[in-house]
ROLOKOL-84455 format. One line per 3 residues: number of its first residue (from 1); for each residue x, y, z of N, C-alpha, C, O. Coordinates in pm, 1 decimal. Layout:
BEGIN
NUM = X/Y/Z/X/Y/Z/X/Y/Z/X/Y/Z  ...
% end
This chain:
BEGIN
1 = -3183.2/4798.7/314.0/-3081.5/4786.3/210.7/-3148.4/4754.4/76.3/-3252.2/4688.5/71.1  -3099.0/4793.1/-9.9/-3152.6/4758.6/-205.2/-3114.7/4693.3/-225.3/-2999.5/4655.3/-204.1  -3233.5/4632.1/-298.5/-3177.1/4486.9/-363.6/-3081.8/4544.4/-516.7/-3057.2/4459.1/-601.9
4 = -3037.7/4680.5/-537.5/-3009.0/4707.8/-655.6/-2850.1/4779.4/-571.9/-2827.7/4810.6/-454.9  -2760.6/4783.8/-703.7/-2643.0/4817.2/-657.6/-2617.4/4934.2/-833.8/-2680.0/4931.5/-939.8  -2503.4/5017.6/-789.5/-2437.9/5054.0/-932.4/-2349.0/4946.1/-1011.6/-2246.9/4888.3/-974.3
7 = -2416.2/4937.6/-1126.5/-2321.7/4836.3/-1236.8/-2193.8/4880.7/-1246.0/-2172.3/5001.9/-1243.2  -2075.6/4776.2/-1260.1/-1948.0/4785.7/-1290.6/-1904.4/4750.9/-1404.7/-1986.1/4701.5/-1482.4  -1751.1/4768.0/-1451.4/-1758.0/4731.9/-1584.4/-1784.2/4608.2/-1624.6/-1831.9/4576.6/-1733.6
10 = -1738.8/4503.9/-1495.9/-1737.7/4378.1/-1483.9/-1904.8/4339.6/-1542.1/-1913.6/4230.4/-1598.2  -1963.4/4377.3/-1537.3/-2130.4/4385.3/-1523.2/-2181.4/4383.1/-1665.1/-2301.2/4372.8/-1691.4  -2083.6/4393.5/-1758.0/-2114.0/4425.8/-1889.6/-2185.1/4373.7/-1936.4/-2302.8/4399.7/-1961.3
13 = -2080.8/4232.1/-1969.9/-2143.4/4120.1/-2047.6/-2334.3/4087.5/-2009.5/-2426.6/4085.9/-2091.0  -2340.1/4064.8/-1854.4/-2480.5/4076.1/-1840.3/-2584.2/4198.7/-1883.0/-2694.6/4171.2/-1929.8  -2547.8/4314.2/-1866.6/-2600.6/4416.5/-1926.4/-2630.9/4384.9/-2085.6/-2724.2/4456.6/-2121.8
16 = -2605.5/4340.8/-2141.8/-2594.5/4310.3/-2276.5/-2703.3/4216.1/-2314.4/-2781.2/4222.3/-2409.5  -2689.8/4110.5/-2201.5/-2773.0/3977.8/-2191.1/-2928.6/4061.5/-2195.9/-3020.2/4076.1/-2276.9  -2904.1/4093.1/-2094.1/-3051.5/4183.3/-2084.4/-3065.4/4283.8/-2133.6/-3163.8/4319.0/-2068.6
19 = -3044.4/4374.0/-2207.2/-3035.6/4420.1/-2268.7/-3131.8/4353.9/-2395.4/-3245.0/4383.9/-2433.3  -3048.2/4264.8/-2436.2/-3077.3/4158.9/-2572.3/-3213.4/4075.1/-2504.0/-3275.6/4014.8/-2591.4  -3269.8/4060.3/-2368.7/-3422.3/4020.6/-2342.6/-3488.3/4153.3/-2365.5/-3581.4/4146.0/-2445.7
22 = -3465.7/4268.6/-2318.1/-3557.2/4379.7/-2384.1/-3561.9/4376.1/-2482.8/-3677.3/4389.2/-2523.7  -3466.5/4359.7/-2580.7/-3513.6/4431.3/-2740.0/-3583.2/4269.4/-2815.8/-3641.4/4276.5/-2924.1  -3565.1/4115.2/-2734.1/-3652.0/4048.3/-2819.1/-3783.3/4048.1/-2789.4/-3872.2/4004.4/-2862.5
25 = -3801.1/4112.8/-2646.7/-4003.4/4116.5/-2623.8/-4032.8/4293.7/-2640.9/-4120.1/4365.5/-2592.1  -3953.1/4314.0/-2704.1/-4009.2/4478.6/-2799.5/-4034.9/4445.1/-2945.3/-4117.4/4471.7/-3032.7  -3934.0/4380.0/-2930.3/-3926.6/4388.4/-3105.0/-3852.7/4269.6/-3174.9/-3754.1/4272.5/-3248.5
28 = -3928.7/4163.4/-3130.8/-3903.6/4042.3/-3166.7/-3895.5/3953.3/-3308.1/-3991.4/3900.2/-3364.0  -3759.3/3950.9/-3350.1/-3712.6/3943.7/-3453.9/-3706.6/4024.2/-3537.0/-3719.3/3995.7/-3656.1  -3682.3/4163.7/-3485.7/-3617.4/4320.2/-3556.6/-3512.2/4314.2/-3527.4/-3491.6/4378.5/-3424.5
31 = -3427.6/4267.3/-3566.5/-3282.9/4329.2/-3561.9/-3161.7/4197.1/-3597.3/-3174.3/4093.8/-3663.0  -3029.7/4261.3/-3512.4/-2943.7/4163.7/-3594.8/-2938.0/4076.0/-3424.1/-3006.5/4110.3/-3327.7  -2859.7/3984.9/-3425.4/-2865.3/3881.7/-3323.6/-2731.2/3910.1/-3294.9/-2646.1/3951.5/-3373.6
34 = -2715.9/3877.7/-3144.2/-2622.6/3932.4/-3012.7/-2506.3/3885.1/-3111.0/-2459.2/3988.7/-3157.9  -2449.9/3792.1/-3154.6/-2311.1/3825.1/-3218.7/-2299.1/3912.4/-3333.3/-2214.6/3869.0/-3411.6  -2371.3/4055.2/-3383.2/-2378.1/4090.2/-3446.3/-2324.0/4209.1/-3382.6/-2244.3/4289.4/-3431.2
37 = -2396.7/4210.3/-3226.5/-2351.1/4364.6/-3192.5/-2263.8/4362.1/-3078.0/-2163.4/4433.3/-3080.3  -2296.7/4266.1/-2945.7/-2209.8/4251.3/-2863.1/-2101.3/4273.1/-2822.8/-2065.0/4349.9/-2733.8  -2035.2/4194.7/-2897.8/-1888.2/4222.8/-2919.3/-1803.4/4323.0/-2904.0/-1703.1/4342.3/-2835.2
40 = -1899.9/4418.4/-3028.3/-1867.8/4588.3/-3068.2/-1903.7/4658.6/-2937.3/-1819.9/4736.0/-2891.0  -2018.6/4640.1/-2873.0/-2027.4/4718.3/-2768.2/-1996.9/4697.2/-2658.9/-2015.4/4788.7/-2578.6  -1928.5/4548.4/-2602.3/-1891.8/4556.7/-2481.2/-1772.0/4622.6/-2454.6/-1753.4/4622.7/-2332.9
43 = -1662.5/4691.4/-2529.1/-1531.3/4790.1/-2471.7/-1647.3/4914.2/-2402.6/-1656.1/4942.1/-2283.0  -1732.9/4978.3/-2522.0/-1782.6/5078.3/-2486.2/-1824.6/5112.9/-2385.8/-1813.6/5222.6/-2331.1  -1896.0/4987.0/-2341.2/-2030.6/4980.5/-2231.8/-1890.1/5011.3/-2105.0/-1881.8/5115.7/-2040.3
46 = -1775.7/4875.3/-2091.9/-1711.8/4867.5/-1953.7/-1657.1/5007.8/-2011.8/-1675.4/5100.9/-1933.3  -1604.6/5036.5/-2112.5/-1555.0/5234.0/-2043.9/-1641.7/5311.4/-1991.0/-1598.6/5404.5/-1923.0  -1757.0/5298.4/-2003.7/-1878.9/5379.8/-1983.0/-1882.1/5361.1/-1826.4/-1872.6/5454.0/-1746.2
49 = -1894.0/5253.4/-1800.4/-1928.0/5209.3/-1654.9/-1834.3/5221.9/-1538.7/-1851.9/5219.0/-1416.9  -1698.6/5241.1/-1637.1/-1585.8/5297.8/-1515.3/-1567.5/5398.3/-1518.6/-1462.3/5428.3/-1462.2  -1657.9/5534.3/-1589.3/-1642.5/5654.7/-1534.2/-1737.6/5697.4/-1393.0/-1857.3/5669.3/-1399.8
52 = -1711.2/5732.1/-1327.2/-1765.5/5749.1/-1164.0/-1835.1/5861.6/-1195.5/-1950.9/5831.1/-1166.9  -1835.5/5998.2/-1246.3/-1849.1/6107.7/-1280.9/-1932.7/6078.7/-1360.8/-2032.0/6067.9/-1288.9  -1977.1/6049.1/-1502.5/-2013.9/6037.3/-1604.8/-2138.5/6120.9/-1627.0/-2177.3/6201.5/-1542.5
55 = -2196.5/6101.5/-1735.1/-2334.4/6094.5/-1779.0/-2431.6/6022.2/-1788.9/-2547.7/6061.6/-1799.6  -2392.2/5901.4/-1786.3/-2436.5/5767.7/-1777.9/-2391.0/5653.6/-1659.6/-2282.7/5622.4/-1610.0  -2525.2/5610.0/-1641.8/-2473.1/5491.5/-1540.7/-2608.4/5407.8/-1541.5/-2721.9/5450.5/-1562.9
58 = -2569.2/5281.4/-1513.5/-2682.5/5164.2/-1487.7/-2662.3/5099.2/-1376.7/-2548.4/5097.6/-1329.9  -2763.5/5035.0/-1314.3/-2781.9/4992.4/-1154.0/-2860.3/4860.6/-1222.4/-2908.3/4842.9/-1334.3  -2851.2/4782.7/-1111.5/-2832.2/4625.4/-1119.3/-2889.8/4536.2/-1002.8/-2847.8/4566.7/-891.2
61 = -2958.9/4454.6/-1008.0/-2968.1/4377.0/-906.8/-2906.6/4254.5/-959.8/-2920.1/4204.7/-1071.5  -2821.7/4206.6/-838.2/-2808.1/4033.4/-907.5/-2920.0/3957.5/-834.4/-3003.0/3982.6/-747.0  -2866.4/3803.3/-946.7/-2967.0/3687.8/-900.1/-2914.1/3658.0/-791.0/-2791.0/3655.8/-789.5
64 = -3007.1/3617.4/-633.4/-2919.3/3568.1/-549.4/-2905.6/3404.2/-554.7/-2828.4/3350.8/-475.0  -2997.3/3305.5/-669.4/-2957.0/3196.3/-680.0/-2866.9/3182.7/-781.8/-2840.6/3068.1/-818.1  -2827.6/3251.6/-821.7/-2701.0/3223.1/-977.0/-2602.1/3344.8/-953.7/-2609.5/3464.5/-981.3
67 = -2538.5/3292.4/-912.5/-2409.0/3404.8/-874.3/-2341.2/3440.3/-1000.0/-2292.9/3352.9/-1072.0  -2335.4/3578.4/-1031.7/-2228.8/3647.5/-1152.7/-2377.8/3664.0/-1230.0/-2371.4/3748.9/-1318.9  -2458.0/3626.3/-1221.3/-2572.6/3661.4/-1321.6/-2674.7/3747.8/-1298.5/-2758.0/3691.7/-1227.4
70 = -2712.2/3879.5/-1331.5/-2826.6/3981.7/-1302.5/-2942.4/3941.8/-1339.6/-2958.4/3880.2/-1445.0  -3023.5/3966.8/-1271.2/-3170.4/3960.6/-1243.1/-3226.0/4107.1/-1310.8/-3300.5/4090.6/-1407.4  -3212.1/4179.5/-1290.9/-3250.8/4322.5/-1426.4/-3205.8/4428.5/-1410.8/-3184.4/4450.5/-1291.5
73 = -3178.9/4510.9/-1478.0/-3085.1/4653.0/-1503.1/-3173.6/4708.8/-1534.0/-3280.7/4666.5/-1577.7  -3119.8/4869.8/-1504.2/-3185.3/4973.9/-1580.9/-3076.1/5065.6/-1608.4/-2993.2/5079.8/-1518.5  -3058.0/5143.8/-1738.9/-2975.6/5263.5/-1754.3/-3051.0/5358.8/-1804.3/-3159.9/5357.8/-1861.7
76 = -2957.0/5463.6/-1765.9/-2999.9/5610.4/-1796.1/-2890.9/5651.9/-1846.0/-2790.5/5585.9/-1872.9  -2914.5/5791.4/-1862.2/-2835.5/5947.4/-1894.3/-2875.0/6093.0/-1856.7/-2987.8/6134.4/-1883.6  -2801.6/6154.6/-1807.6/-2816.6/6278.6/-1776.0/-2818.8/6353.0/-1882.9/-2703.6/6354.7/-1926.1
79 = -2909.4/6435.4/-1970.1/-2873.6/6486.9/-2027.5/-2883.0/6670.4/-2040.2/-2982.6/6701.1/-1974.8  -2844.8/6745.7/-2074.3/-2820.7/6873.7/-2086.4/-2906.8/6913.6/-2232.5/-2905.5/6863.4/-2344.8  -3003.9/7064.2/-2153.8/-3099.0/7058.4/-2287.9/-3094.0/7236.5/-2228.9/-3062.7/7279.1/-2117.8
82 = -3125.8/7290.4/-2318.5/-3130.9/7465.6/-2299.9/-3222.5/7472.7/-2203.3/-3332.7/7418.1/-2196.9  -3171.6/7540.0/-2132.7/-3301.0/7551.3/-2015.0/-3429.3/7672.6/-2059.5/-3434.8/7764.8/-2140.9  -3501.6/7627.6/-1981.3/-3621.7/7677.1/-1961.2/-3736.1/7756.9/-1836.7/-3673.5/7797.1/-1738.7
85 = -3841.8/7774.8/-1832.3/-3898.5/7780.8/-1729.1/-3912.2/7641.9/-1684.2/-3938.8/7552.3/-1764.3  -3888.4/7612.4/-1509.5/-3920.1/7510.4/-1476.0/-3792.1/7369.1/-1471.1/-3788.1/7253.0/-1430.5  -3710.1/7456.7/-1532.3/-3603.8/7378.2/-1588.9/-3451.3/7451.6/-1620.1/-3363.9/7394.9/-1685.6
88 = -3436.8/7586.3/-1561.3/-3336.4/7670.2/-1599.4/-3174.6/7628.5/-1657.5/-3088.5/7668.2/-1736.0  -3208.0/7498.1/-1538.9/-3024.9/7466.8/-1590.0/-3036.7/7335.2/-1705.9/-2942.5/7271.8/-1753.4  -3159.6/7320.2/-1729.0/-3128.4/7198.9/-1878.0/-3113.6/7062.4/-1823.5/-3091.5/6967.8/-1899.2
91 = -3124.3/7048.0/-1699.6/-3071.7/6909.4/-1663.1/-3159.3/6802.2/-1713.4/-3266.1/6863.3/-1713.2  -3186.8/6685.3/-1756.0/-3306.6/6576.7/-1800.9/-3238.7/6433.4/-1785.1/-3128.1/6394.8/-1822.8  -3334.0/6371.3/-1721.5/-3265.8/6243.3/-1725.7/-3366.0/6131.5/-1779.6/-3481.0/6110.4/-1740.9
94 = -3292.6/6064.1/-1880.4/-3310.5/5963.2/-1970.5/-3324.7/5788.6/-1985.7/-3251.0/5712.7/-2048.5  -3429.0/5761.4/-1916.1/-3417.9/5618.6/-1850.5/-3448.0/5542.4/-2001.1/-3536.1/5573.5/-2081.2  -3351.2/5437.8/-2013.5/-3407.0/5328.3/-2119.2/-3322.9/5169.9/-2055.9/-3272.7/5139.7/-1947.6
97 = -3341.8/5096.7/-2188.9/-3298.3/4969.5/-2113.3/-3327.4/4929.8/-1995.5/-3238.0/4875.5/-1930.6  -3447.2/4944.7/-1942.5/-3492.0/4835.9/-1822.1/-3533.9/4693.8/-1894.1/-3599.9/4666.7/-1994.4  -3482.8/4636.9/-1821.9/-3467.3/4494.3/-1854.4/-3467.5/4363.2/-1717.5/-3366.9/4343.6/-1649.3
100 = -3581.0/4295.5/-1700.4/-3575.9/4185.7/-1585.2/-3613.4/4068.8/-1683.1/-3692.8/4063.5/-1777.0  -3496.5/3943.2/-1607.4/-3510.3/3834.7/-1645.8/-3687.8/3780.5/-1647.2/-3754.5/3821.0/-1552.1  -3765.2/3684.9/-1761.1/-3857.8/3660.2/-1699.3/-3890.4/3591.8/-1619.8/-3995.8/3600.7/-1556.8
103 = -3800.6/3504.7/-1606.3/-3822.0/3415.7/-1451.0/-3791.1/3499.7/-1314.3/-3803.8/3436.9/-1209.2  -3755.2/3624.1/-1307.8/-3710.8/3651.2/-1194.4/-3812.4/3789.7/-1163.3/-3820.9/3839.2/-1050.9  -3890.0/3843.8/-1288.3/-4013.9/3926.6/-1239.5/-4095.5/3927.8/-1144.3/-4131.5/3812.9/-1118.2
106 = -4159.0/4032.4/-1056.2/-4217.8/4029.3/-979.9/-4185.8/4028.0/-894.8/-4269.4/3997.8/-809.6  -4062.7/4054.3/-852.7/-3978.5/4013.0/-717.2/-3917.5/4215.6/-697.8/-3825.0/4259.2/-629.2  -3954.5/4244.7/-732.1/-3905.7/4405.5/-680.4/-3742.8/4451.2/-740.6/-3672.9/4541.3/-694.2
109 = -3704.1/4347.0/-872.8/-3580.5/4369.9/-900.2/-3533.3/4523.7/-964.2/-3436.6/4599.8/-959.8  -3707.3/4512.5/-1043.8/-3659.5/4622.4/-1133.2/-3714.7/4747.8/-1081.9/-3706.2/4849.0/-1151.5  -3771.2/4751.3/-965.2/-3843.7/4837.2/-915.2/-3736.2/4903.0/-839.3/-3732.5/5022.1/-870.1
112 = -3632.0/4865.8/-736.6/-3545.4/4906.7/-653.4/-3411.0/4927.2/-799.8/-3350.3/5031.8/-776.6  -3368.2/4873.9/-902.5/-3309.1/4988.7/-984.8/-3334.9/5109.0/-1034.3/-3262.6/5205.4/-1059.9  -3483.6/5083.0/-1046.7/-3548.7/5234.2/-1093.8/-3552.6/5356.2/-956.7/-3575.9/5473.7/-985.0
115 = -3536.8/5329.6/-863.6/-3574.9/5363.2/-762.0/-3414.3/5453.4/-729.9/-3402.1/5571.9/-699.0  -3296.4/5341.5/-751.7/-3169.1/5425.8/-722.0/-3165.8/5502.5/-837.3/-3154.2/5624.2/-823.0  -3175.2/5446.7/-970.2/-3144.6/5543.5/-1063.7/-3214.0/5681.0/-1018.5/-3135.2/5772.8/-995.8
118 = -3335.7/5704.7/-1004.1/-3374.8/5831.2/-998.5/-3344.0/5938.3/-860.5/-3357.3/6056.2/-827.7  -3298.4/5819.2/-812.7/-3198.6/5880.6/-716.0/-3107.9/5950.1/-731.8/-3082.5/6050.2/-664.9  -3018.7/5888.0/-862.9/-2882.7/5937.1/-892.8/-2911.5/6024.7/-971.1/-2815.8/6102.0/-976.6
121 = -3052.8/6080.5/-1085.8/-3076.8/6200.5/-1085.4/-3110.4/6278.5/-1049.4/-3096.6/6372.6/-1127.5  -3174.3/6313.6/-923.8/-3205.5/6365.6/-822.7/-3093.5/6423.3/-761.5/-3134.5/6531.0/-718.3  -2962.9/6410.3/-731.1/-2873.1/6422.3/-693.9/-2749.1/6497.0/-789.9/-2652.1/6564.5/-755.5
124 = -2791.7/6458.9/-908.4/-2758.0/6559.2/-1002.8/-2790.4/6683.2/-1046.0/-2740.0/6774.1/-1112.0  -2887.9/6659.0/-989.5/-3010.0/6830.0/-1034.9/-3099.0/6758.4/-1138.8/-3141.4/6852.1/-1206.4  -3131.9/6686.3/-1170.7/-3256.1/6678.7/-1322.0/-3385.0/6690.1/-1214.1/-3411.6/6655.1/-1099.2
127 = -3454.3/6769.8/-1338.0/-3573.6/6837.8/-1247.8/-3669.5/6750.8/-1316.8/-3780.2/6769.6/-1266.3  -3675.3/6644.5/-1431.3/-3750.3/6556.9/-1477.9/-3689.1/6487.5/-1541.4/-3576.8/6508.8/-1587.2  -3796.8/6334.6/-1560.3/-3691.4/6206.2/-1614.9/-3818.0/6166.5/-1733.0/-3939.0/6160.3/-1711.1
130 = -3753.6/6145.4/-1848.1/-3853.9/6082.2/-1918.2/-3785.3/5933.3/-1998.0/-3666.2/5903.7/-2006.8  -3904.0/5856.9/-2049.1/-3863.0/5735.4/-2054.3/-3998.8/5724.8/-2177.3/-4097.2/5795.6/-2198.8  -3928.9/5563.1/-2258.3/-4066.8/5502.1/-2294.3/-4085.0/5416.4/-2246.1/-3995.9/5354.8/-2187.6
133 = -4253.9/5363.2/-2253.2/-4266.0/5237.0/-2167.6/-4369.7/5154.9/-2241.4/-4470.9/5203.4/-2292.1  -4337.6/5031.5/-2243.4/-4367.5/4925.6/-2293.6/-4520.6/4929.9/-2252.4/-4532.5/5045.5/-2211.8  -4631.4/4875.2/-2241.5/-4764.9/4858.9/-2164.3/-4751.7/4767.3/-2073.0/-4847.8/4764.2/-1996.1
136 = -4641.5/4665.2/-2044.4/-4648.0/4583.2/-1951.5/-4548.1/4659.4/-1870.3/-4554.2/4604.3/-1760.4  -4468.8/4745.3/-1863.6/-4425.6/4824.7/-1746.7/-4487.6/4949.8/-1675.8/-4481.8/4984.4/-1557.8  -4554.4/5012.1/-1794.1/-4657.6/5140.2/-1733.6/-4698.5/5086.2/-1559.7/-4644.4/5126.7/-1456.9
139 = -4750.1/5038.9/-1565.6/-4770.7/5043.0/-1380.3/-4637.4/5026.2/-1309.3/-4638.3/5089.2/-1203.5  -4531.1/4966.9/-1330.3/-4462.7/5037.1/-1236.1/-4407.3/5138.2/-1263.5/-4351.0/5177.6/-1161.4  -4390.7/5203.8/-1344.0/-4347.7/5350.9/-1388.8/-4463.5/5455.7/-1331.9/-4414.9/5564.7/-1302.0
142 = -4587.5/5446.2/-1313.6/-4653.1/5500.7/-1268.4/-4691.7/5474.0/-1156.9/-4790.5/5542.2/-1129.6  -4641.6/5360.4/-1021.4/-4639.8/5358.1/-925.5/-4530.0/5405.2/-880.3/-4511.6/5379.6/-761.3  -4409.2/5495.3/-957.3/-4297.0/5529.1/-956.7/-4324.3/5708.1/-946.0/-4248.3/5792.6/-898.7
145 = -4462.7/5726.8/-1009.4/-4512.8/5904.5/-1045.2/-4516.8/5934.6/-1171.3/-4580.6/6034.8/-1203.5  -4446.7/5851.5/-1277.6/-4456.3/5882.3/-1422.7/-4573.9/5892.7/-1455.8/-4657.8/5818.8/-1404.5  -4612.4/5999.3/-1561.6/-4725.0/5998.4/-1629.6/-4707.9/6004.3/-1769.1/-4596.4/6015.2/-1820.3
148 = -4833.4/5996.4/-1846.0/-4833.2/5946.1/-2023.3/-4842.3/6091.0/-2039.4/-4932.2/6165.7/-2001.0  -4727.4/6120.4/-2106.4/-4738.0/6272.4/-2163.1/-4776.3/6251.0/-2381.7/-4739.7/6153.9/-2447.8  -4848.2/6364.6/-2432.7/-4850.5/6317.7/-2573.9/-4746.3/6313.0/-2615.4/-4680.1/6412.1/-2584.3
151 = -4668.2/6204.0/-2705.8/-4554.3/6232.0/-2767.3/-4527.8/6276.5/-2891.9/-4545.8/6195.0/-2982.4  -4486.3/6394.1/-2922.9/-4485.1/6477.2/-3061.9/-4326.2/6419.9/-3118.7/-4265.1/6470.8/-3212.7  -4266.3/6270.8/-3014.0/-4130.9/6210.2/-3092.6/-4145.3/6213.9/-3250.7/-4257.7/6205.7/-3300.3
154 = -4032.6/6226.2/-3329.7/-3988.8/6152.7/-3469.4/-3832.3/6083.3/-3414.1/-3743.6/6080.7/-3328.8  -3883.6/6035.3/-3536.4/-3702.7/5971.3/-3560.0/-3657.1/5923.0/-3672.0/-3728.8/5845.6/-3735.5  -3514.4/5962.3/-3725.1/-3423.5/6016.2/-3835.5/-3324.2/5876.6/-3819.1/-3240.3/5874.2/-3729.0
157 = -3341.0/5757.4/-3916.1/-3216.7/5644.3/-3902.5/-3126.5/5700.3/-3954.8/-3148.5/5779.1/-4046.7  -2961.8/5666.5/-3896.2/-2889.7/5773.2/-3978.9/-2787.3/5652.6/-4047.3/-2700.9/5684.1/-4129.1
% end
């Protein structure tokens, strides 16, 4: 059995929590602080999470000593891109927001979300998943099969 389950809407507020531990050991003291955005995004997130169908979904392990509280998430997206060789129907799936408490690392939390998620693209048809990764996650992303491809990314603030 997994220690990881699919997130519900109920699941939000923690998604958020962690969420908000990824972006302060990325980018620590870039941005605005959780009552800035929270708020705004928790309708979004629980509509997001009660579509069954969707494009999106995040998987979850909870803490088993703190009940109602997650131990680390990961979300994705399916996304649709013109197909190609190797890739005809466009399918791609989009892992971001992995996020484990730091007291609760090392325990296989975030390893068995990553593990269903790519499950649940697998099952969709995506014939590849790409992600970025921090340097302190690269090994399990690559005990996962990921490899460092060059990235020719930009990006446009809008």
């Amino acid at each position: 059995m997994s220690l990881a389950r699919r997130a519900r809407p109920e699941d939000a507020g923690e998604l958020l929590r962690l969420r908000q531990v990824m972006i302060d050991a990325l980018w620590s003291g870039g941005g605005s602080g959780p009552a800035d955005w929270h708020a705004e995004s928790l309708p979004t997130l629980r509509e997001r999470l009660a579509e069954p169908d969707g494009d999106f979904v995040a998987f979850v392990a909870d803490r088993p000593d703190r009940p109602g509280t997650l131990a680390a998430a990961v979300a994705g997206t399916l996304e649709y891109r013109i197909g190609k060789a190797g890739n005809p129907h466009g399918r791609v799936g989009y892992v971001f927001s992995v996020a484990t408490d730091p007291d609760a690392r090392r325990r296989g939390y975030a390893r068995a979300c990553m593990e269903e998620l790519l499950a649940w693209f697998r099952e969709r048809g995506a014939v590849h998943v790409l992600l970025n990764a921090s340097a302190e996650a690269e090994p399990l992303y690559a005990s996962l099969g990921f490899t460092r491809d060059p990235d020719p990314s930009m990006r446009l603030l809008l």
